[in-house]
C-alpha positions as CSV (number, residue, x, y, z in Angstrom):
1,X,-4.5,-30.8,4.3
2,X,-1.7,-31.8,6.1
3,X,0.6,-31.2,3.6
4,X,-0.4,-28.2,2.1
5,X,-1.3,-26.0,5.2
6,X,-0.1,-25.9,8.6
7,X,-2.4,-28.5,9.8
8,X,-5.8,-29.3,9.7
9,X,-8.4,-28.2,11.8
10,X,-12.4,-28.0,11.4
11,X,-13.0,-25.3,9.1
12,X,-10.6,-26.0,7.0
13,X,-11.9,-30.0,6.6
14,X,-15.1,-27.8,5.5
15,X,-13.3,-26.0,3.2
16,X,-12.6,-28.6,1.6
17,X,-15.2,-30.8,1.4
18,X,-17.2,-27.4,-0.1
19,X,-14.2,-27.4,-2.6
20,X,-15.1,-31.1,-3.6
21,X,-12.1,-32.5,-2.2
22,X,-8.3,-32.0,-1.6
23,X,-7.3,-31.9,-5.4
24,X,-9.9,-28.7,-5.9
25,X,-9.4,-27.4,-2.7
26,X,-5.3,-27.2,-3.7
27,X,-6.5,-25.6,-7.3
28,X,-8.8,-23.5,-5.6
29,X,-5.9,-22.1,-3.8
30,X,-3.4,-21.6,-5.7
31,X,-6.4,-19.7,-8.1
32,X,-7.2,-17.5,-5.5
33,X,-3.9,-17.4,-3.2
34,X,-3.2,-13.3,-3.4
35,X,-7.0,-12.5,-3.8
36,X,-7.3,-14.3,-0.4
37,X,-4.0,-13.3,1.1
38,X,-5.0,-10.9,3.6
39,X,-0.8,-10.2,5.2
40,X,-1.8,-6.9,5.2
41,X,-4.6,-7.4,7.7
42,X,-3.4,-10.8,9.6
43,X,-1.1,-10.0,12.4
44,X,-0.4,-6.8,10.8
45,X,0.1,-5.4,14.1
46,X,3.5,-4.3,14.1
47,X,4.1,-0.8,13.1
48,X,8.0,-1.2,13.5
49,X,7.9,-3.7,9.9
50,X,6.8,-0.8,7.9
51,X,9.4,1.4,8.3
52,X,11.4,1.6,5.3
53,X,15.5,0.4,5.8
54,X,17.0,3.0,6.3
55,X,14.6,4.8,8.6
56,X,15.6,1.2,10.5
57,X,18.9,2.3,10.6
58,X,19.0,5.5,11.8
59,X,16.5,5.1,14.4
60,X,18.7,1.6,15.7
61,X,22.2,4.2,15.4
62,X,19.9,6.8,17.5
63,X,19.3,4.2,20.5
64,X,15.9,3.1,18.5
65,X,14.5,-0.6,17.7
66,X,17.2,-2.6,17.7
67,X,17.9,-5.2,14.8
68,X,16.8,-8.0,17.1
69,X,13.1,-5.6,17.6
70,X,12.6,-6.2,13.9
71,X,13.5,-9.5,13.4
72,X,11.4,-10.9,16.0
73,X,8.2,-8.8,15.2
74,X,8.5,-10.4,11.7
75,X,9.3,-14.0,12.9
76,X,5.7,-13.3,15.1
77,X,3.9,-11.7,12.6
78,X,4.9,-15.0,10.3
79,X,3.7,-17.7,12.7
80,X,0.4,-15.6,13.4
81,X,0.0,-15.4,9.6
82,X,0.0,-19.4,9.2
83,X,-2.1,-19.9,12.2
84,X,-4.4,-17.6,10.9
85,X,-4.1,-17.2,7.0
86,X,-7.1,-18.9,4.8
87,X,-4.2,-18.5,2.2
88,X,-2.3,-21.5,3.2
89,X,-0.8,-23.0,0.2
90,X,0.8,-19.6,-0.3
91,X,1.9,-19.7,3.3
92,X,3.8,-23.1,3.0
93,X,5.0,-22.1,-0.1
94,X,6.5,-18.9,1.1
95,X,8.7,-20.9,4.0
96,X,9.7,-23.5,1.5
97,X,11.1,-20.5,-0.6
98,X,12.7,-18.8,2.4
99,X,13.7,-21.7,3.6
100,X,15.4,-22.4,0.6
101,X,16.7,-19.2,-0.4
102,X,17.7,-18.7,3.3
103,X,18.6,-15.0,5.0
104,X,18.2,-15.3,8.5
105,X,16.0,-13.3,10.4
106,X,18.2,-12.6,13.2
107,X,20.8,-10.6,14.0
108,X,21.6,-6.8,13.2
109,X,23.6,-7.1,10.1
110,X,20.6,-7.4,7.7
111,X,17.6,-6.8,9.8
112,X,16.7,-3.4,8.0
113,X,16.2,-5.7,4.6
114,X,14.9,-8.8,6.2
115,X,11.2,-8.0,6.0
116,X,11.2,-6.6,2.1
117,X,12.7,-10.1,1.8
118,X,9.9,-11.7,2.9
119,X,7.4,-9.9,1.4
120,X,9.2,-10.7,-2.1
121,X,9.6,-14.2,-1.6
122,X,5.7,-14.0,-0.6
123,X,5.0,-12.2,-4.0
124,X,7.0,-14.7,-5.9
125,X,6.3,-18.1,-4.0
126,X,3.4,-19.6,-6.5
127,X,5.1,-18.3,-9.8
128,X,8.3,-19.1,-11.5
129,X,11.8,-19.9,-10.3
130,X,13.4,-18.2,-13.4
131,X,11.7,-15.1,-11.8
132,X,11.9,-15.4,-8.3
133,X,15.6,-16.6,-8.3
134,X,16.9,-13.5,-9.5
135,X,15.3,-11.2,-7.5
136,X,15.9,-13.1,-4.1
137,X,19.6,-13.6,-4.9
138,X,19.9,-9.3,-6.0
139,X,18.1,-8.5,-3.1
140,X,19.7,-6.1,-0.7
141,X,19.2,-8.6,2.5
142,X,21.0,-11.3,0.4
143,X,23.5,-9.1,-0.9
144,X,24.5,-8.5,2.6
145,X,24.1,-11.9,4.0
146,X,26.6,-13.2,1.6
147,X,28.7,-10.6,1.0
148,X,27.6,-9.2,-2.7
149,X,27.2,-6.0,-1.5
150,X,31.2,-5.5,-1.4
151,X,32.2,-7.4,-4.2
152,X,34.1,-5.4,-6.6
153,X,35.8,-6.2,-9.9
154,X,39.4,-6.0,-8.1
155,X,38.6,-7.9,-5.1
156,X,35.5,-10.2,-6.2
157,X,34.0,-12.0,-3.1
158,X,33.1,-15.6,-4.0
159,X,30.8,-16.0,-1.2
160,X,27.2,-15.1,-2.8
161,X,28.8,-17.0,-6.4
162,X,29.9,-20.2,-4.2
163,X,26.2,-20.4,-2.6
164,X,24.3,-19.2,-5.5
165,X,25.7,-22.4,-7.4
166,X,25.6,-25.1,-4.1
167,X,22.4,-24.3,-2.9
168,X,20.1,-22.5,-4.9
169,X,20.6,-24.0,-8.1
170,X,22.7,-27.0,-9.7
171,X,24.1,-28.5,-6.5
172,X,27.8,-29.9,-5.5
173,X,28.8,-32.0,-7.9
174,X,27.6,-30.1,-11.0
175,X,30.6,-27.1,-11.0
176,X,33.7,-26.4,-10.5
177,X,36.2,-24.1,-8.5
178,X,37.0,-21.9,-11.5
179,X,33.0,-21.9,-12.3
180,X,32.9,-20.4,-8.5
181,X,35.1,-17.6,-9.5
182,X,33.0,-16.6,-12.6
183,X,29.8,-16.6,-11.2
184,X,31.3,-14.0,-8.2
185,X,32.4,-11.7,-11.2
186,X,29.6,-11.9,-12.9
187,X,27.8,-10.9,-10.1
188,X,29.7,-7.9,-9.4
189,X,28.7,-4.1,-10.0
190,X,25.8,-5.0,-7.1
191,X,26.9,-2.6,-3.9
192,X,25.5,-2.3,-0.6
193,X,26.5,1.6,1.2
194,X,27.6,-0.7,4.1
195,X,27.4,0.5,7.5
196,X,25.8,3.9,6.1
197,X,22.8,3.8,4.6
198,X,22.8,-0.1,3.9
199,X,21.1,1.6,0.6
200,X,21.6,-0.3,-2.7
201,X,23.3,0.7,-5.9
202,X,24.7,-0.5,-9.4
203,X,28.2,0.6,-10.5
204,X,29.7,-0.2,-13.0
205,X,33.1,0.6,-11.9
206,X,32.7,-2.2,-9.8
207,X,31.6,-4.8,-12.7
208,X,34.6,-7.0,-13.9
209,X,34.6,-7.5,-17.4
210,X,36.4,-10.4,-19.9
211,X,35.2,-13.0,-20.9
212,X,33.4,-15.6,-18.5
213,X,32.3,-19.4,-18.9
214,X,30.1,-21.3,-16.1
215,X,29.8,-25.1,-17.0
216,X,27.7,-24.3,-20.4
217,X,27.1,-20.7,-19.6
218,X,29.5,-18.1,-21.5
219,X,30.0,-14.4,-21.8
220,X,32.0,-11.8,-23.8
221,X,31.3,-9.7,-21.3
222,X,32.6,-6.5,-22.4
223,X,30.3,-4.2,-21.0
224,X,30.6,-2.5,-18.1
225,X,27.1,-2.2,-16.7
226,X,26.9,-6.1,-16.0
227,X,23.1,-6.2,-15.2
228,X,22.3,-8.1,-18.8
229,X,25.0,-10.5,-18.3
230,X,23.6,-11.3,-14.6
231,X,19.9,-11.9,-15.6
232,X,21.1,-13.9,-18.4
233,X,23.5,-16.2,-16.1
234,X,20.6,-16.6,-13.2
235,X,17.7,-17.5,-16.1
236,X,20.4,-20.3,-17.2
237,X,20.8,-21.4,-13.7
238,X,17.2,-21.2,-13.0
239,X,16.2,-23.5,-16.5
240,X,19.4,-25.9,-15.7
241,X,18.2,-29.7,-15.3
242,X,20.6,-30.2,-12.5
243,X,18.6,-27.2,-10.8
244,X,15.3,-28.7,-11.6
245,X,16.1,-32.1,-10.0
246,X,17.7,-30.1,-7.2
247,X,14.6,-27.9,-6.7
248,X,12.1,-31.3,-7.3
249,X,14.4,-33.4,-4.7
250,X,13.5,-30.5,-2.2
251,X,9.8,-30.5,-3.0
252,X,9.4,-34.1,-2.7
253,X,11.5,-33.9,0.4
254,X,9.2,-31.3,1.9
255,X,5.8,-32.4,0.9
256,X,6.3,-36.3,0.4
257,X,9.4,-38.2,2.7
258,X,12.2,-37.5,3.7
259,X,13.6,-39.9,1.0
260,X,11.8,-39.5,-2.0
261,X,12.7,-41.9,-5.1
262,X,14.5,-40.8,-7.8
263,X,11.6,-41.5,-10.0
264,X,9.5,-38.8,-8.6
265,X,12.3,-36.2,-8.6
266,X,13.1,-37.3,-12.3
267,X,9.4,-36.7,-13.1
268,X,8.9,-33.5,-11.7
269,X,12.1,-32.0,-13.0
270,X,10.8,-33.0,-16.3
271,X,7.5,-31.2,-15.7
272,X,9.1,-28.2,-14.1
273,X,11.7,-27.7,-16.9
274,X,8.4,-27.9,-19.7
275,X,6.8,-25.4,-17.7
276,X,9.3,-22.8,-17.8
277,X,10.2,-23.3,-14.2
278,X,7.0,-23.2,-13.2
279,X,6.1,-24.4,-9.7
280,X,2.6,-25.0,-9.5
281,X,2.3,-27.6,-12.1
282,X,5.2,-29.5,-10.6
283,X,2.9,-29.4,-7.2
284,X,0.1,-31.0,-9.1
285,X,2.4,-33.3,-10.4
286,X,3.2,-34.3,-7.3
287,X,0.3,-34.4,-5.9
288,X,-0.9,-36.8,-8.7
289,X,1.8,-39.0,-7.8
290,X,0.8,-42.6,-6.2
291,X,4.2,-42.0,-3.9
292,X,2.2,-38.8,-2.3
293,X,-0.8,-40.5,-2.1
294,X,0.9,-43.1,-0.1
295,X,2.8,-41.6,2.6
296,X,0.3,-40.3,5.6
297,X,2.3,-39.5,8.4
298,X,5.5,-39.9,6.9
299,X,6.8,-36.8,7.4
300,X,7.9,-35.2,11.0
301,X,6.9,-31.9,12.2
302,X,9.7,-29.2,12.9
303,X,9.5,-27.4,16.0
304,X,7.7,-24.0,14.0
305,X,5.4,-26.2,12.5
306,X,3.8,-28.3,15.6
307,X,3.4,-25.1,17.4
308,X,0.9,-23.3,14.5
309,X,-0.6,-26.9,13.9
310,X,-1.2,-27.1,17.7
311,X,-2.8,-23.5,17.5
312,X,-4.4,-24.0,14.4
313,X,-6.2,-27.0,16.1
314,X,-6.8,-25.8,19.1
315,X,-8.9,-22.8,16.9
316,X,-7.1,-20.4,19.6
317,X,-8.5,-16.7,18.5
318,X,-4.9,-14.6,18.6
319,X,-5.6,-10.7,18.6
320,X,-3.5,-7.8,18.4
321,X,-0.4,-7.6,21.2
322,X,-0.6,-5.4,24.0
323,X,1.9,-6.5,26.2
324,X,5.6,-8.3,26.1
325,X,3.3,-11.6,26.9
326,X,0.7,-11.4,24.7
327,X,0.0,-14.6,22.5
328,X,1.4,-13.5,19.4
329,X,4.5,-13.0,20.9
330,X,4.7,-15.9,23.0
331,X,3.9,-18.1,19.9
332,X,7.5,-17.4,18.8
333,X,8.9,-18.2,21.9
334,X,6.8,-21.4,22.3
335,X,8.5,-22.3,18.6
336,X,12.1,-21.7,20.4
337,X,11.0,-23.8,23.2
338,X,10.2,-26.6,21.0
339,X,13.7,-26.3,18.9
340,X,13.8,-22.9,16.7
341,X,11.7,-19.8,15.5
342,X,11.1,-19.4,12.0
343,X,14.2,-17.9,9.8
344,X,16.5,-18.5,12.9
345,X,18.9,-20.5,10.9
346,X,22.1,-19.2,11.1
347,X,23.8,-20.7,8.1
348,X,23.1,-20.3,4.2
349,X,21.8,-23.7,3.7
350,X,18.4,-23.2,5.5
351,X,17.2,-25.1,8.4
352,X,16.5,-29.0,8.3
353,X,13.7,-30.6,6.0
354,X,14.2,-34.1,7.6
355,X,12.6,-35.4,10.6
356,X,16.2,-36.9,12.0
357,X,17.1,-33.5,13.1
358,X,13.9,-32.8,15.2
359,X,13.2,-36.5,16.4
360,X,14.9,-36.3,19.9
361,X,13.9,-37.0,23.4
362,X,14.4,-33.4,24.3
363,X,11.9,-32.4,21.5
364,X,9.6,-34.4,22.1
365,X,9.6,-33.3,26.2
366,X,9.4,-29.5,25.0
367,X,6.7,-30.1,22.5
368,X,4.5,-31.9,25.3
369,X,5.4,-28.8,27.8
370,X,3.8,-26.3,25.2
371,X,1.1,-28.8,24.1
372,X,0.0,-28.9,28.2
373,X,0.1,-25.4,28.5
374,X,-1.9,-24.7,25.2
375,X,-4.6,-27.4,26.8
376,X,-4.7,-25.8,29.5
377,X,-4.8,-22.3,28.8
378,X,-2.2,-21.6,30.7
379,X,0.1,-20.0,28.7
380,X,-0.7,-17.6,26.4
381,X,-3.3,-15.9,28.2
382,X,-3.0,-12.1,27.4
383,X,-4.9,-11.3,23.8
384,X,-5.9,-15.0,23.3
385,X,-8.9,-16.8,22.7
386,X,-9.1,-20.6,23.7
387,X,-12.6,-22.8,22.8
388,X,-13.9,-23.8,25.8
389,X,-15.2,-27.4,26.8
390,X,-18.5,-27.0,25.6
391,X,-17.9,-25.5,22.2
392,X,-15.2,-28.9,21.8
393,X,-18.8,-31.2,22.7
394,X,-21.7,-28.9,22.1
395,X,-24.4,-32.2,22.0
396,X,-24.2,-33.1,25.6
397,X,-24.9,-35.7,26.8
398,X,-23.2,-38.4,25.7
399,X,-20.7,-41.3,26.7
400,X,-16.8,-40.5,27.3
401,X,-16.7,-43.1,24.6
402,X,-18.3,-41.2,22.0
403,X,-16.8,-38.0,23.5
404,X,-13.3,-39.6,22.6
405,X,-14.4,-40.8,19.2
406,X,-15.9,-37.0,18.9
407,X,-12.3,-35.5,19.7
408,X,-10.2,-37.9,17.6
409,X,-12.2,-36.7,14.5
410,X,-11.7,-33.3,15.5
411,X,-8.0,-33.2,16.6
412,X,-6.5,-35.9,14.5
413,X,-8.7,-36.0,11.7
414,X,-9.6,-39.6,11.8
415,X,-11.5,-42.0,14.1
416,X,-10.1,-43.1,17.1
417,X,-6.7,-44.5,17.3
418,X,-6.1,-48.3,18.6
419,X,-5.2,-47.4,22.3
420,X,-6.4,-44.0,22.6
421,X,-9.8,-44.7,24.5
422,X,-8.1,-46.6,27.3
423,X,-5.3,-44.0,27.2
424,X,-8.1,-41.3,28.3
425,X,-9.6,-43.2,30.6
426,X,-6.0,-43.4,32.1
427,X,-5.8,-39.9,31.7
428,X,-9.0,-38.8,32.7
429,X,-10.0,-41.2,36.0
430,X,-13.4,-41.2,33.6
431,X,-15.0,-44.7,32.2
432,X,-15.5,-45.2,28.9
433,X,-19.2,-45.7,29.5
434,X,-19.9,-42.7,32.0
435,X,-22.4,-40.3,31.2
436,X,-20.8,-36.4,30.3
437,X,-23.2,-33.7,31.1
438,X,-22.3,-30.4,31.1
439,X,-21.5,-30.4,34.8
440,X,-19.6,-33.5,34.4
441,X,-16.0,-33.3,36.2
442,X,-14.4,-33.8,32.9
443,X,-16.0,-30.5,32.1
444,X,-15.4,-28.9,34.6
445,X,-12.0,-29.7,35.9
446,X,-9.9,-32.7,33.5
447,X,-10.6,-31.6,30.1
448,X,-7.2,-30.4,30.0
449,X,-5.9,-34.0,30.4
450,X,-7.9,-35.1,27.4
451,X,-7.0,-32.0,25.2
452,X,-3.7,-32.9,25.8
453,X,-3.1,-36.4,25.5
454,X,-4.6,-35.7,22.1
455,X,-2.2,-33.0,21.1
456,X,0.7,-35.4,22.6
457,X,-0.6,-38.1,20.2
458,X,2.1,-39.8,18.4
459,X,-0.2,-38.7,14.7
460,X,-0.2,-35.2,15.7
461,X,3.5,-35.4,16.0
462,X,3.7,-36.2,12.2
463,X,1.7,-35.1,9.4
């Protein structure tokens, strides 16, 4: 659950005990992932991301939505999506492939394209790499991200070659400088109407031809319309080994530790290179795998992630915007107060899987800020939802004891902690064998404290 959603909360520990356990629940999912995938209905609240791109453009050249408008409507509409999803293997999967195949969603140079983007990496994120890579790397917001769209046969651009062969398949290490130069012609003939329509085109005036070679991969290339030559180039890249370990080193990464062994990467490249690339068998795979099994709470939350987790426990009821601080929106800026919104990367290589890069003082004191102010309802408080005391301890009366024990279940998803009873009754000013009734002062005016000492827990930190 941790793993495999944006954290665990009640209903979905249901969910998965009616499944018949995690394994099930994960096959049940994938199974089911676009029947259940409601996008169309879960935050679908911003009119502004279905406007086609170039409608976008004109109405940003006639002092419209701005690129910035877009971009951040998507980044809310993402994070309200994995709060709220029941689809939420398909929504992990669909940042680890953005992530991976990174376009920021900032900015106004690509913001008419960046939502299309998304929705294809959605589409593709439980099928096949072979399929998915060529689309994401032809896409119009890549294109202009890394320069595609103006690479011609006289004047190829290396940038979207360079990338295409360091970070989204084989890897440094595995080609060389002249390899770098083929893969940008091959990938010529793919224009961008830059700064006019931003609309997309083939020509194959554009296409250099001769004869091309990258590391095993070569092409007569005689023909002017390059399109065959590309899709066979990006399915060799997709089906390379080096790509599969690369690929399975990122998986592990993201859903085991930070520092996987190389016997787990070796294994799933073998299974994702006899499943034609793939990725759902390579999931099982790892799942299988006694390393997974092993490392609870090894990996660190990013800043995204702990604020839909905190949410998502929390069970906060997020409806439709109505004003600039309405919860869905604030829920993207409560991600930038912790350390980044979603897609806000600014370079290629897609932000941090490690926990080094999110483990530091400042971090942590910005998590706990937004942690105290989702405990308290403070903030949001416009088109928001919070469960109140009594729906957190319905069978009143009991002890604070059992209270604790109660909330540990139900916020970390296991029984209470070494420490944490005599950290509430710290928190609190209440014993551990007083009597809570419903008009009990923890009730009434300190469950905040308790709410968030468990939220500042150093296990919901980590997941």
């Amino acid at each position: 659950m941790n793993r495999f959603s944006f954290g665990p909360n009640t209903a979905l520990q249901q969910e998965v005990l009616a499944a018949g356990g995690g394994v099930a629940w994960f096959n049940q999912q994938v199974a089911t992932a676009y029947d259940r995938d409601r996008a169309a209905e879960i935050g679908d609240w911003w009119p502004l991301l279905h406007q086609d791109p170039l409608t976008l453009w004109r109405n940003f050249q006639n002092g419209g939505a701005r690129g910035i408008d877009v971009t951040q409507a998507f980044a809310s509409r993402e994070l309200v999506r994995r709060v709220q999803s029941p689809s939420q293997v398909l929504e992990v999967m669909t940042e680890f492939w953005q992530n991976h195949l990174h376009v920021p969603a900032v900015g106004d140079r690509m913001f008419m394209w960046r939502v299309p983007y998304g929705d294809l990496i959605r589409r593709c994120a439980l099928g096949r790499y072979d399929e998915l890579l060529p689309q994401a790397v032809l896409h119009p917001a890549m294109l202009i991200y890394l320069d595609g769209g103006i690479s011609t046969r006289t004047h190829p651009n290396e940038n979207l070659g360079r990338e295409l062969l360091e970070l989204h398949t084989v890897g440094r290490g595995n080609y060389t400088e002249d390899d770098v130069k083929n893969s940008a012609r091959i990938l010529t003939g793919h224009r961008i109407d830059v700064s006019r329509t931003w609309a997309p085109s083939y020509r194959t005036t554009d296409h250099w031809t001769g004869p091309v070679r990258v590391m095993d991969f070569s092409h007569a290339n005689t023909n002017p319309d390059g399109r065959a030559v590309t899709a066979a180039y990006l399915r060799y890249l997709a089906r390379h080994p080096a790509t599969a370990r690369r690929i399975c080193r990122l998986l592990a990464t993201w859903f085991v530790s930070d520092q996987p062994s190389q016997a787990l990467i070796d294994q799933l490249a073998a299974v994702y290179l006899a499943n034609n690339t793939a990725v759902a068998p390579v999931l099982r795979a790892l799942i299988a795998s006694e390393e997974f099994r092993s490392s609870t709470l090894a990996k660190l939350r990013d800043p995204s992630h702990d604020v839909v987790a905190t949410h998502r426990v929390l069970g906060t009821q997020i409806s439709a915007p109505t004003t600039k601080t309405s919860a869905a929106i604030v829920l993207r800026q409560q991600a930038e107060q912790v350390g980044m919104g979603p897609y806000a990367w600014s370079t290629p290589d897609g932000a941090p899987i490690t926990g080094d890069s999110w483990a530091s003082p400042a971090r942590a004191l910005a998590s706990m800020r937004v942690h105290w102010a989702l405990a308290g309802g403070y903030n949001p408080t416009a088109d928001i939802r919070y469960r109140t005391p009594q729906e957190w301890v319905p069978q009143l009366p009991m002890t604070f004891r059992q209270v604790v024990d109660s909330m540990s279940l139900a916020v970390l998803n296991e029984p209470t902690p070494a420490g944490l009873l005599q950290a509430a009754t710290t928190a609190t000013g209440v014993r551990a064998d007083e009597t809570i009734t419903s008009g009990h002062v923890l009730i009434t005016t300190r469950w905040n404290r308790l709410l968030g000492l468990l939220l500042d827990h150093p296990h919901r930190y980590r997941h």
